[in-house]
One Martini backbone bead per residue (centre of mass of N, CA, C, O) as a GRO file, in nm:
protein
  101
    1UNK     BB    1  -0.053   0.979  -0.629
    2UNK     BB    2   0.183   1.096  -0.442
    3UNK     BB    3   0.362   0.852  -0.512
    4UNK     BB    4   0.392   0.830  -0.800
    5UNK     BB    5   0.542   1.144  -0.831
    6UNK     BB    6   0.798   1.070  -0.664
    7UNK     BB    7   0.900   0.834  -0.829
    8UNK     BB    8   0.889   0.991  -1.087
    9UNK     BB    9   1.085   1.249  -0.998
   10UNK     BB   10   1.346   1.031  -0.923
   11UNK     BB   11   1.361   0.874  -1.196
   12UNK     BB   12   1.419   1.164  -1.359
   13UNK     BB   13   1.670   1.248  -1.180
   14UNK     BB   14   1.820   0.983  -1.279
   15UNK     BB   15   1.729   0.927  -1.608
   16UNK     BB   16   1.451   0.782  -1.633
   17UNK     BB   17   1.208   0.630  -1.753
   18UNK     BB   18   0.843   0.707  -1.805
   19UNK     BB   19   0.570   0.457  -1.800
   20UNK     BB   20   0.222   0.481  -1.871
   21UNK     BB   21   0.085   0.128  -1.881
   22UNK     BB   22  -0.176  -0.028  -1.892
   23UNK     BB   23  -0.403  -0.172  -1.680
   24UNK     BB   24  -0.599  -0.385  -1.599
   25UNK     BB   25  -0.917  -0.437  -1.481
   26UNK     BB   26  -1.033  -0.490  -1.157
   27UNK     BB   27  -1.313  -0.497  -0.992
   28UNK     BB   28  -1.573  -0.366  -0.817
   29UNK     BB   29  -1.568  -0.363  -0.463
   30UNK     BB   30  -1.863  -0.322  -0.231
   31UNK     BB   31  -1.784  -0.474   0.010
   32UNK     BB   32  -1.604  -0.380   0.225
   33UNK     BB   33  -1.511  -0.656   0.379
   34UNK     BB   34  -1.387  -0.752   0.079
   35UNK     BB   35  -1.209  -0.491   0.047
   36UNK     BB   36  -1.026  -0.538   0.254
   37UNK     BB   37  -0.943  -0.802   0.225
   38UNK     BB   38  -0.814  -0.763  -0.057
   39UNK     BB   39  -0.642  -0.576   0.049
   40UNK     BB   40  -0.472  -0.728   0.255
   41UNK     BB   41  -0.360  -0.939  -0.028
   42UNK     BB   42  -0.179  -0.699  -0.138
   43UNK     BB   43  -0.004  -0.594   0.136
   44UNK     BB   44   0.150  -0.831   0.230
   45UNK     BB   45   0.350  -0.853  -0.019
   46UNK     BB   46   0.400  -0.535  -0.055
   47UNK     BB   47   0.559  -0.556   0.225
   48UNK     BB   48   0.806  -0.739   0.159
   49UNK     BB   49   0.898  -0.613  -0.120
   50UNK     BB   50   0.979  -0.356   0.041
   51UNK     BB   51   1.183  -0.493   0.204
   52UNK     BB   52   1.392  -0.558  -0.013
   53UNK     BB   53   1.412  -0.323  -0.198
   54UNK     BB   54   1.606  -0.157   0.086
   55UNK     BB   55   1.866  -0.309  -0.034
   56UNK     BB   56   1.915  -0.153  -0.288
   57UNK     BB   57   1.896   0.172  -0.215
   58UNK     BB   58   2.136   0.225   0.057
   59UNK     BB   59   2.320   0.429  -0.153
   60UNK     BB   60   2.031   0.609  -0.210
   61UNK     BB   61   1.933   0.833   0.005
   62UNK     BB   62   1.697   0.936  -0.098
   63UNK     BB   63   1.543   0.703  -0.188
   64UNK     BB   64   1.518   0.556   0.059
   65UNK     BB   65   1.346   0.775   0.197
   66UNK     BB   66   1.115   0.736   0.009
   67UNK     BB   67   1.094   0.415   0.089
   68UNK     BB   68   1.030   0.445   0.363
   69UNK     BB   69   0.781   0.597   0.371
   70UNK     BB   70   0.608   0.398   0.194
   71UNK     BB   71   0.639   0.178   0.418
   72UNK     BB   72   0.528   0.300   0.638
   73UNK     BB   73   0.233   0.337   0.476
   74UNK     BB   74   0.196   0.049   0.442
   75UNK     BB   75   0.220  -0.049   0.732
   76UNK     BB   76  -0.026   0.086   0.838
   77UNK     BB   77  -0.243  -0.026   0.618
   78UNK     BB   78  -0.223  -0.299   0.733
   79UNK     BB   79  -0.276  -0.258   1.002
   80UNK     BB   80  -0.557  -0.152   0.981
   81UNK     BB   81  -0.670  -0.419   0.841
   82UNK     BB   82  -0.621  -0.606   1.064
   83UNK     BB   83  -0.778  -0.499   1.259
   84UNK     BB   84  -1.061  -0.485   1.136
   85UNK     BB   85  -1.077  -0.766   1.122
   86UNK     BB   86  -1.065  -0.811   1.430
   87UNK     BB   87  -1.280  -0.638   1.519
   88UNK     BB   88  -1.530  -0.826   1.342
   89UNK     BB   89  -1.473  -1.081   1.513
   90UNK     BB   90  -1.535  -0.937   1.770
   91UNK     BB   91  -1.782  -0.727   1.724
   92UNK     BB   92  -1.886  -0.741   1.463
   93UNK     BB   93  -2.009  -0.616   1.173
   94UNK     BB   94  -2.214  -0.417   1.236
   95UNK     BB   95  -2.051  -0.255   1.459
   96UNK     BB   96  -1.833  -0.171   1.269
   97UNK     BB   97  -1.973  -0.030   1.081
   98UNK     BB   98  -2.049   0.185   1.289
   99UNK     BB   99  -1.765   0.296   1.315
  100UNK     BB  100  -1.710   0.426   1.016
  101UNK     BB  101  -1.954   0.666   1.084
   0.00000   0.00000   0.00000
């Protein structure tokens, strides 16, 4: 929730309305290494679409910055992710999960 407040005092800041609208629910994905695989199926286009992102932003350096800090953070959880993935196939899943405890 911390970058959503980021972004929408940027947004307020700059004069611009924010609109917090419902979103459909998604199921509750209870198995770690499922979680992991839908997360990282999230991050991958998520981490694209930000970096095109910050070629509109380039002019206005608040924004930048902002928007630079929110990619290095999903680029970290995106490497997190790929990193976990690579990691249960190296040495099997309940190895892995027994890391995670």
């Amino acid at each position: 929730m911390g970058w959503v407040e980021k972004f929408t005092e940027r947004i307020l800041d700059l004069g611009g309305d924010v609109k917090f609208e419902g979103m459909k629910s998604r199921e509750l994905i209870k198995n770690p290494i499922e979680y992991v695989k839908a997360d990282l199926a999230i991050q991958q286009p998520g981490v694209e679409l930000l970096l095109k992102c910050m070629e509109t932003v380039k002019d206005d350096p608040t924004t930048y910055d902002i928007m630079k800090d929110y990619l290095k953070d999903e680029e970290e959880d995106l490497y997190w992710s790929q990193g976990a993935l690579d990691m249960m196939e190296c040495i099997g899943i309940q190895n892995w999960l027994f890391t995670q405890v």
